[in-house]
C-alpha positions as CSV (number, residue, x, y, z in Angstrom):
1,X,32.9,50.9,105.0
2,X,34.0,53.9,103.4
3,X,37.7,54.7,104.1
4,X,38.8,58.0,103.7
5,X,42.9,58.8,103.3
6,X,43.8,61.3,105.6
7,X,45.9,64.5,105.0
8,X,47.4,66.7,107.5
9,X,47.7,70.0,106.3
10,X,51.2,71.8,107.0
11,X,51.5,75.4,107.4
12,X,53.6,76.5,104.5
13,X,55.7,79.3,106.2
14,X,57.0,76.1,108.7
15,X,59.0,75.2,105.5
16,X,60.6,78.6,105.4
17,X,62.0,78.2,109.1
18,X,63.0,74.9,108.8
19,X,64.6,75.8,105.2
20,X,66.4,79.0,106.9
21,X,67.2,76.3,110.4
22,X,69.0,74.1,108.0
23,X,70.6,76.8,106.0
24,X,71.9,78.1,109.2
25,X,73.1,75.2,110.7
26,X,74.6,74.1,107.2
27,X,76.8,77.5,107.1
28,X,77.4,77.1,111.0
29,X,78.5,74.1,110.0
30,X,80.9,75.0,106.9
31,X,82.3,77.7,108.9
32,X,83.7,75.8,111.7
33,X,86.3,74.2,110.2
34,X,88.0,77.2,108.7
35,X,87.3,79.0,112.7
36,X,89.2,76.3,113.6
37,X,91.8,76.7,110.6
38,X,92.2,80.8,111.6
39,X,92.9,79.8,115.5
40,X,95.5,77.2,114.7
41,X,97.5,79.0,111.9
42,X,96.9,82.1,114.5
43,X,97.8,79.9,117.4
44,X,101.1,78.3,115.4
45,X,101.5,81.9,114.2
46,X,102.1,82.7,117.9
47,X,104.4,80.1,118.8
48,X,106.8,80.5,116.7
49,X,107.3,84.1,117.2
50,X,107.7,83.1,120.8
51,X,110.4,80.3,120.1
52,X,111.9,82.8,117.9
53,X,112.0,85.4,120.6
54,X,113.4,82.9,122.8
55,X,116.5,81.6,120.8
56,X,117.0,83.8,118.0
57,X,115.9,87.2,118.1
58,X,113.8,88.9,120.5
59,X,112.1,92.3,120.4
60,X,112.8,94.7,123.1
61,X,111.1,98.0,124.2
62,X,113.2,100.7,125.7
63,X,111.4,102.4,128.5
64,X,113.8,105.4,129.3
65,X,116.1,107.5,128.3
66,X,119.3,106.2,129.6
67,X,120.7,105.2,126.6
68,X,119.8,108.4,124.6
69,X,120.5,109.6,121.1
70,X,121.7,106.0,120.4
71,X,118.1,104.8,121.9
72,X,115.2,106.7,122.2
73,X,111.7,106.3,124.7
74,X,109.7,104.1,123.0
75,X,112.2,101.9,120.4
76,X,111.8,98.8,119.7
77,X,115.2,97.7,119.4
78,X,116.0,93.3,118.2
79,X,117.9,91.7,120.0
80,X,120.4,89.3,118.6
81,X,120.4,86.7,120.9
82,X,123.1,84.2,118.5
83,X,125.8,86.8,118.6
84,X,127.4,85.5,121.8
85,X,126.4,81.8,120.9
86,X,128.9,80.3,119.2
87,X,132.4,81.7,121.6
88,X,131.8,85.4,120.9
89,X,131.9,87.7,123.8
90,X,130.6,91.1,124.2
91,X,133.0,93.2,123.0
92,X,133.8,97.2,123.9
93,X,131.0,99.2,122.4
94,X,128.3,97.3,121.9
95,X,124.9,97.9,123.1
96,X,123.2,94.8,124.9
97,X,120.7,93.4,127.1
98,X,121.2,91.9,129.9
99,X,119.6,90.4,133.0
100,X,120.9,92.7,136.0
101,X,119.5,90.0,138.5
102,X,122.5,89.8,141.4
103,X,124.5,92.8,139.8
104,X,122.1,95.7,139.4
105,X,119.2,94.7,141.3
106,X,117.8,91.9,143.7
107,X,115.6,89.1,142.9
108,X,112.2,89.7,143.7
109,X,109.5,86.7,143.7
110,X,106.7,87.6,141.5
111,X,103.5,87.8,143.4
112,X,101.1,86.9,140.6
113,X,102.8,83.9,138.5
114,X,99.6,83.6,136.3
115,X,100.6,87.0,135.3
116,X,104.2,86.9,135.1
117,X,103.2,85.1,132.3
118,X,101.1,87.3,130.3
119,X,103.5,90.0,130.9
120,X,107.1,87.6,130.0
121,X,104.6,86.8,126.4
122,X,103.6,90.3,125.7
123,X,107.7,91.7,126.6
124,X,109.0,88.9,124.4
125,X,106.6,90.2,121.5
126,X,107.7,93.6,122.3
127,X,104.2,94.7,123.5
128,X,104.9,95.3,126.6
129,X,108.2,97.0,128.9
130,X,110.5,94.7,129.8
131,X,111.0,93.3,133.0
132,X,112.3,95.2,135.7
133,X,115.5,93.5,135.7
134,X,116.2,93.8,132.0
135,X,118.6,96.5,131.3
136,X,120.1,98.0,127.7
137,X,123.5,99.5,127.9
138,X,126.8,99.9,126.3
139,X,130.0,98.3,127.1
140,X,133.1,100.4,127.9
141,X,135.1,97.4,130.1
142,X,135.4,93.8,129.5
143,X,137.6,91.3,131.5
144,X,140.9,92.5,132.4
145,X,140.0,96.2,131.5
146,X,141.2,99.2,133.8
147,X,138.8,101.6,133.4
148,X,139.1,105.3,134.9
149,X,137.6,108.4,134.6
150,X,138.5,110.9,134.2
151,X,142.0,111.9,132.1
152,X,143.0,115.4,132.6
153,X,141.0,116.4,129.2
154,X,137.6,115.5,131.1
155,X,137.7,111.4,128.8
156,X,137.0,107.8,129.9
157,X,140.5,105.9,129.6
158,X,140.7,102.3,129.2
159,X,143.9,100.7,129.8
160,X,145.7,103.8,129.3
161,X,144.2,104.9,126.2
162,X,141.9,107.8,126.4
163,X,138.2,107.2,124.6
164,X,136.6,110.0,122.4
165,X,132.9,108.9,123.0
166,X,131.1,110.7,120.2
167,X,127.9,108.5,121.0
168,X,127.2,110.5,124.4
169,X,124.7,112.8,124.8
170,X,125.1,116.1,123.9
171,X,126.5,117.8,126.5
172,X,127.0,115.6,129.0
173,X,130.0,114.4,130.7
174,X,132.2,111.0,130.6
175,X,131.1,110.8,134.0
176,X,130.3,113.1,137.3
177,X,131.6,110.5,139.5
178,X,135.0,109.7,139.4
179,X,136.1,106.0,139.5
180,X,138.9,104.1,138.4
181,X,138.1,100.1,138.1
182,X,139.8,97.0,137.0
183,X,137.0,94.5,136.0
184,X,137.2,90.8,137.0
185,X,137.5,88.5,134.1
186,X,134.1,86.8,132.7
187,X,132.5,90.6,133.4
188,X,131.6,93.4,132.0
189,X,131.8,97.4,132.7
190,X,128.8,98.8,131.2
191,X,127.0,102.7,131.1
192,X,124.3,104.5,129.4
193,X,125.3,106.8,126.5
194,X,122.8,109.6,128.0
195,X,125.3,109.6,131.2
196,X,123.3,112.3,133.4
197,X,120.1,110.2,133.3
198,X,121.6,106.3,133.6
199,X,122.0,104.1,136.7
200,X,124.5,102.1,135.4
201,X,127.5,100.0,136.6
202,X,129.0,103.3,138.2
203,X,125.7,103.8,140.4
204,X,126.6,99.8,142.1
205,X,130.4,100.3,142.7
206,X,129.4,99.1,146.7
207,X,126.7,96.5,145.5
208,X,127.8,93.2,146.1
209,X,128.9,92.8,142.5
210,X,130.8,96.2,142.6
211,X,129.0,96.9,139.6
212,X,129.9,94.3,137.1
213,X,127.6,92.1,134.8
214,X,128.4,88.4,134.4
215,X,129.1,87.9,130.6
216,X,126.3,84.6,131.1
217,X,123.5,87.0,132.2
218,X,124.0,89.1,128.6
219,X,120.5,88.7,126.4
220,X,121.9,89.4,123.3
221,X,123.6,92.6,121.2
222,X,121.1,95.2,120.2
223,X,121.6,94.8,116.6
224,X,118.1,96.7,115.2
225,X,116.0,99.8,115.7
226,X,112.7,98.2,114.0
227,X,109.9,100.9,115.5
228,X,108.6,103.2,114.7
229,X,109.5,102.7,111.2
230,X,110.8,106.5,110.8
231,X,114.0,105.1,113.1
232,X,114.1,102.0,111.2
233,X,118.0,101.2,111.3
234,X,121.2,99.2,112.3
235,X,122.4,100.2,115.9
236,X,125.4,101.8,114.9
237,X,128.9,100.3,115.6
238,X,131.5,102.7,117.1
239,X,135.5,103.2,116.5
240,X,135.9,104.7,119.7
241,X,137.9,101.7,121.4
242,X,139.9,100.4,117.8
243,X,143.0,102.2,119.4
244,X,142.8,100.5,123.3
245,X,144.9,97.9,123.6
246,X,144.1,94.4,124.8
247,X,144.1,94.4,129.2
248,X,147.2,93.7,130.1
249,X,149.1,95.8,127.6
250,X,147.9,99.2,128.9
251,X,148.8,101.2,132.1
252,X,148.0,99.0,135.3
253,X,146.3,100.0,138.3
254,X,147.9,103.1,140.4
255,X,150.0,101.4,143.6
């Protein structure tokens, strides 16, 4: 009996789509791992500018103009949150963040936690406005401090010594409302160098906490301007308290 081998005859173009299958699973395949390498370096990339925000220095968006020339709409300032780390205080004149929970505003539960989140990441990339109970100002009273406005020459005096505030605004006043304030130690006196347009600690005299920030609810010291790049500069220190003396040394309150 005649046996015959048989042959089954393949369609030659099947080899061309398994060829370009293969190729494409093989380059699916190879590019994977480095997908996998972007997301991580991205996703580590991520983190540390987050723990970085956190503990050393965090970017900060200024939403208004309270604290104009010194700050301008749209700055993104750094915040230097080791300058009061290691037993430095806030000192008169510098600009800082703080957290105005209990002293400027109450606390209000967020509705949405899921996107509290989102919103706390993007603010402490500097992508997004800060919460509603951060707050950038300067300080013109620290603990002990009597400050009162105004001196007969229209000027902020701080235990006795009269201030020559060349950061304000052009044109605008020390301050339309009077006020003459002794602040409680472990506080802070603070306003907005663009007076007319700030709600500062003048604005809360009757609030609970008459106004005053606890020292432990300061950020950090607005040390940078780093955006846009055309403002890209220190935040400038100012003289304008080297001649007030220490509280206790200057003029005490009326009786």
């Amino acid at each position: 009996m005649d046996t015959e081998a048989q042959h089954t005859e393949r369609d030659p173009s099947s080899d061309t789509e398994d060829g370009s299958r293969s190729a494409r699973v093989s380059e699916d395949s190879a590019a994977t791992p480095g997908r996998r390498r972007t997301a991580l370096v991205a996703g580590a990339c991520v983190a540390f500018l987050l723990l970085l925000s956190h503990f050393v220095m965090q970017p900060f968006l200024i939403p208004s103009r309270s604290m104009e020339p010194t700050l301008q709409v749209g700055d993104r300032i750094l915040v230097n949150k080791l300058a009061y780390r290691f037993g430095s205080e806030p000192d008169r004149g510098d600009v800082v963040v703080f957290d105005g929970t209990g002293s400027f505003v109450r606390e209000q539960p967020r509705d949405n936690p899921v996107t509290g989140l989102l919103h706390d990441g993007a603010a402490a990339l500097g992508l997004a406005e800060p919460d509603e109970t951060d707050f950038v100002k300067r300080v013109v009273g620290i603990g002990g401090d009597r400050v009162v406005c105004c001196d007969e020459d229209g000027r902020l005096t701080v235990n006795g010594v009269s201030v020559e505030e060349w950061y304000l605004m052009p044109g605008d006043q020390p301050s339309s409302v009077p006020f003459d304030i002794v602040v409680p130690q472990d506080k802070l006196w603070v306003m907005g160098d663009h007076r007319s347009q700030s709600s500062d600690s003048r604005d809360h005299l009757g609030s609970p906490g008459g106004g005053m920030v606890p020292v432990d609810k300061v950020v950090g010291r607005a040390d940078w301007i780093a955006w846009p790049f055309g403002r890209w500069s220190t935040v400038r220190e100012t003289p304008a308290f080297d001649a007030v003396p220490a509280a206790g040394h200057g003029a005490g309150p009326h009786g």
